[in-house]
N, C-alpha and C positions, 0 to 999 in steps of 0.2 A: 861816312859823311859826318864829320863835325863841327857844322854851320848852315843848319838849314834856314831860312828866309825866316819864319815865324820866332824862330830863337832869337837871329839876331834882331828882326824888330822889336820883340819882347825887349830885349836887353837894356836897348838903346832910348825905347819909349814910355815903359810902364812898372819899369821896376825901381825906379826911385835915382835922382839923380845927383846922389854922392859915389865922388869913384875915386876910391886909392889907387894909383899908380905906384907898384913896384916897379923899384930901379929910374924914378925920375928924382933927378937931382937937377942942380941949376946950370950945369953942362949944356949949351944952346944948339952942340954941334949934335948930342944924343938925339935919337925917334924919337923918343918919349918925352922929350922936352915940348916937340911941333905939336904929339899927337896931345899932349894936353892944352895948349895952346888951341887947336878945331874943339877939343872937348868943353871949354870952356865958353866958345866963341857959340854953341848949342844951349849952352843954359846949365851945363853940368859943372858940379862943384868937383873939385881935383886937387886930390889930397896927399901929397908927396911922401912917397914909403924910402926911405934909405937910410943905410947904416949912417949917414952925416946927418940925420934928421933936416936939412935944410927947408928954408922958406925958399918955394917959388911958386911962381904966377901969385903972389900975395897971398897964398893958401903955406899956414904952418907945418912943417914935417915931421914927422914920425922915425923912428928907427925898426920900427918891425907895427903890421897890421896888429897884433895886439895891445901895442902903447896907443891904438888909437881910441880917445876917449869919449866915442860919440856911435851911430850907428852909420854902417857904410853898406851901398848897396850893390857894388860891382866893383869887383878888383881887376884891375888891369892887369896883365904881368910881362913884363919887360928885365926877363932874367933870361938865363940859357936855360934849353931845352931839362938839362940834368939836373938843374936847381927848381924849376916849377912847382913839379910834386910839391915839396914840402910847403909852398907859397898857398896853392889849392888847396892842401890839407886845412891851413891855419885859416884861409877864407871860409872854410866850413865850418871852424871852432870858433869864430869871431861872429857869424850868425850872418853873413853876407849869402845877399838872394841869387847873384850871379858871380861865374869868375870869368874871363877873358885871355885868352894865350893868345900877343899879339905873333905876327905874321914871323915863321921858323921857328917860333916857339911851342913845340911841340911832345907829349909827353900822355899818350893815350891809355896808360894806366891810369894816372891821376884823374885824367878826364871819364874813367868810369866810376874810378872813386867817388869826383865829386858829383857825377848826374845822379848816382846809388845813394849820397846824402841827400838830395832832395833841391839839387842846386840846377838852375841854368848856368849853360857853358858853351863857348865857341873858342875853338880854336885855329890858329893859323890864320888866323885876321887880322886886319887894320879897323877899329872903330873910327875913326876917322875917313879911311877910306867909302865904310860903310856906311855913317850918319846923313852924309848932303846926299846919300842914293833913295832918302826915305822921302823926300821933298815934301 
């Protein structure tokens, strides 16, 4: 099980509401375009991770979670399953309290890596899907 009830409320409620989004760029037909779109429409700041560094939803981009020059509290990740890992490693090294593998993105080494650092994590979810379930 990696998404139990109290993690993901955790996540979404008390851990502080900055979230980098790996792999959302300005792409509108992308998930991770919509899913920041609900994330921001909750009160969460959303901080676009991609190699184009682009500005969207009015939040400036990044090229990699460590050019980000501020603290973040939840990484999202909207990469392939085989690319994660390395994403949750560097959420670990950047001092972020939770990571997020949305829904197929799946990589249950990492995800023991990062519970072993000291990190909340769900994976194989939508935050979005999960947010309007907290009412």
């Amino acid at each position: 099980m990696y998404s139990d009830p109290a993690t993901i409320r955790k996540i979404l409620t008390e851990l502080g509401d900055t979230w980098a989004i790996v792999g959302l760029s300005t792409n509108q037909r992308r998930v991770a375009y919509g899913v920041a779109d609900v994330l921001q429409r909750f009160g969460k700041r959303v901080v676009p991770v991609h190699p184009k560094a682009e500005t969207v939803h009015g939040e400036k981009g990044y090229p990699t979670l460590s050019a980000i020059p501020f603290d973040v509290d939840v990484v999202d990740v909207f990469v392939n399953s085989d690319l994660a890992g390395p994403v949750a490693d560097e959420a670990a090294a950047i001092g972020a309290k939770a990571v997020w593998f949305q829904l197929d993105v799946i990589d249950e080494a990492a995800y023991d890596r990062t519970r072993a650092s000291g990190l909340d994590m769900v994976m194989d979810l939508c935050p979005a899907i999960e947010i309007p379930r907290l009412g």
